[in-house]
Phi, psi and omega in degrees: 000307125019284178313309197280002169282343201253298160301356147339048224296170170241171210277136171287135177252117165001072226253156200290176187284325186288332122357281208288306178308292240279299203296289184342285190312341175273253219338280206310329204275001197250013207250296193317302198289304186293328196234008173086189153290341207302175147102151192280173169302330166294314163274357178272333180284310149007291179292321168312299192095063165197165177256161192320298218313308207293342175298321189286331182292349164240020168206142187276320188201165180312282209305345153304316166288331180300313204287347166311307182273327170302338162289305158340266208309292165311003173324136195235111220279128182291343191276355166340289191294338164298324228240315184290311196270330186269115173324326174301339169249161183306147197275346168288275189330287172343272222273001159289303187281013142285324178284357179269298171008293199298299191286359150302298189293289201275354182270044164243160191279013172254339193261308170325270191325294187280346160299318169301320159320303201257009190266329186262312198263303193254093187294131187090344189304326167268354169311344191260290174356279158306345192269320156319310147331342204256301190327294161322293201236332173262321187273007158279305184303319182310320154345298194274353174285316187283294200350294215285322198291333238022070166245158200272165181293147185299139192277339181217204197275325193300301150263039149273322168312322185276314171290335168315290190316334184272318129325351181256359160279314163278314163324294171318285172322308148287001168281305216252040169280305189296296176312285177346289208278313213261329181272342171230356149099353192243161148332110180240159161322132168293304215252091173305315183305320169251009153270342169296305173342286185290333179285322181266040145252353166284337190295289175286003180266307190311310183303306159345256169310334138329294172321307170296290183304008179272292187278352155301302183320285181340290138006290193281000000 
């Protein structure tokens, strides 16, 4: 009896339909990551492990599955913007502890990689992105810095520009911890958390006197 319980085969269980999409969407981001966009639906269903009909009976078209998965992978967490604007706290913590947060989501190799993808490949696609960034996360911070600073609002686009770049700086840098490590293969700090550290206190040491000297200009 014994026996024949072993030799038994067993039964594959069913998977719901919001499951079988779920999976689909894991497959593509481990497809996405290793190999990019190229390639037709077919090879992609292929790769996946499932066949075209089925890919298409939950996703209408490749792009329809890229933009699934570019949500998936990009989440963008709401208490970010929050967390960056309260004042009871200081303002070096705030943005330590957002960026070690921040640099938890993007410093993984899927969030890299297909970011690096789509950057090459899918024209405009990381743009809503980036523009949630500028929007969220640099010009609020730049916000709680003149706050912290008393310094006045930038008088035109221009400097409001020079000041972005000095945030894009500090951002960049901690990006490309992730390029280093998921794109090139090389050796990052194990203890990510105090390199963050150390880049947004080069940040607030750095940022300051740029600042200022923007509005010396101005001045003369």
């Amino acid at each position: 009896m014994e026996a024949d319980l072993d030799t038994a085969p067993k039964q594959t269980r069913r998977l719901h339909p919001e499951e079988r999409e779920q999976q689909i969407v894991e497959k593509a981001i481990e497809h996405f990551t290793r190999n990019g966009f190229a390639g037709s639906t077919r090879e992609l269903a292929k790769q996946i492990g499932v066949t075209q009909p089925l890919l298409y009976r939950y996703f209408s078209s490749k792009e329809a599955l890229v933009d699934r998965v570019y949500t998936e992978v990009f989440q963008w967490r709401r208490e970010w913007e929050a967390q960056i604007k309260d004042r009871s706290v200081p303002l070096a913590q705030r943005l330590e502890a957002f960026y070690i947060d921040y640099s938890s989501v993007i410093l993984r190799e899927e969030w890299i990689r297909i970011f690096i993808f789509a950057g090459l490949t899918r024209d405009g696609i990381n743009n809503k992105y980036l523009a949630r960034l500028r929007t969220h996360v640099f010009l609020p911070v730049l916000a709680e810095l003149r706050a912290e600073l008393k310094f006045d609002e930038p008088r035109d686009k221009a400097e409001l520009d020079a000041e972005v770049e000095m945030i894009w700086s500090l951002h960049a840098a901690i990006f490309y911890l992730g390029v280093r490590k998921w794109i090139y293969g090389l050796k990052v700090p194990v203890d990510i958390d105090e390199v963050v550290r150390q880049k947004v206190e080069m940040f607030l040491h750095g940022a300051p006197p740029a600042m200022k000297a923007l509005r010396t200009k101005r001045a003369g």
